[in-house]
N, C-alpha and C positions, 0 to 999 in steps of 0.2 A: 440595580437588579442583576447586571450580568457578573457583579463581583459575588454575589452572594452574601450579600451584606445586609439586613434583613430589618436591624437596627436602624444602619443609615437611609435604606427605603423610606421606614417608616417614620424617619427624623426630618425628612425632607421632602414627603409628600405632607407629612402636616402644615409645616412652613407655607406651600402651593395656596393658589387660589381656587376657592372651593369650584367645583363643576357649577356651570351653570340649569340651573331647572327654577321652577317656578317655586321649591320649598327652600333652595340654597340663597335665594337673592338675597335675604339682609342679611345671611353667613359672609358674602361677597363684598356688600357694602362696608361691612365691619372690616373687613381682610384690607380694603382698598385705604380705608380711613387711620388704623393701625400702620398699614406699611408706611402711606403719606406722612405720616406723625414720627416714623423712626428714620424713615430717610430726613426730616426735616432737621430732626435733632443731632443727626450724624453729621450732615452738612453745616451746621452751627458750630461742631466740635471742630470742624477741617478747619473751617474759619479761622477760630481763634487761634489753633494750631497754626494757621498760617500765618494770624499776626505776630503769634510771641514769633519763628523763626524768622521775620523781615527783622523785628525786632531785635534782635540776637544779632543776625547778620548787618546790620546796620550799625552797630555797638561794633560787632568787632571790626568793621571796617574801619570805624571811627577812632580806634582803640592803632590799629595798623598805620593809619596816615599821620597820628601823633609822634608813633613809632620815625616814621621817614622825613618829618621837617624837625628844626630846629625851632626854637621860641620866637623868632620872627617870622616866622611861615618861610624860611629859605631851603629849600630840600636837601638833603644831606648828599654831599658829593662824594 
C-alpha cells in the first residue's frame, strides 16, 4: 500500500487468509486446506530436486575419483 501499487495490494490481499467471523469460516477452512495441499506439493518437488542433485553430485564425484586412480585403484602420483 505505501508503494502505491494497487494491483499488487489486491494480488496479495486475495492470496491472505480470509478474516475471521462466523460467515468467513469455511472461506478459512478451504484457504487452510489449499495452502496445506500446495505447500505439500512444493515440498515433493524440493524432494525430488534434492535427489536428482545427490544424484548428479554423486555421479560426478564418481566420475572425478575414476579421474585420480589408475586401473588398479593406485592413485596417480
Amino acid at each position: 500500500m505505501q508503494l502505491n501499487d494497487q494491483e499488487g495490494v489486491l494480488k496479495w490481499a486475495s492470496k491472505g487468509l480470509p478474516r475471521l467471523s462466523e460467515d468467513t469460516v469455511d472461506a478459512r477452512k478451504e484457504w487452510v486446506q489449499r495452502n496445506v495441499a500446495l505447500a505439500e506439493k512444493k515440498l515433493s518437488e524440493l524432494e525430488e530436486l534434492g535427489e536428482t542433485c545427490m544424484k548428479v553430485s554423486s555421479d560426478a564425484e564418481s566420475s572425478e575419483l575414476d579421474d585420480k586412480y589408475d586401473d588398479e585403484g593406485n592413485a596417480w602420483q
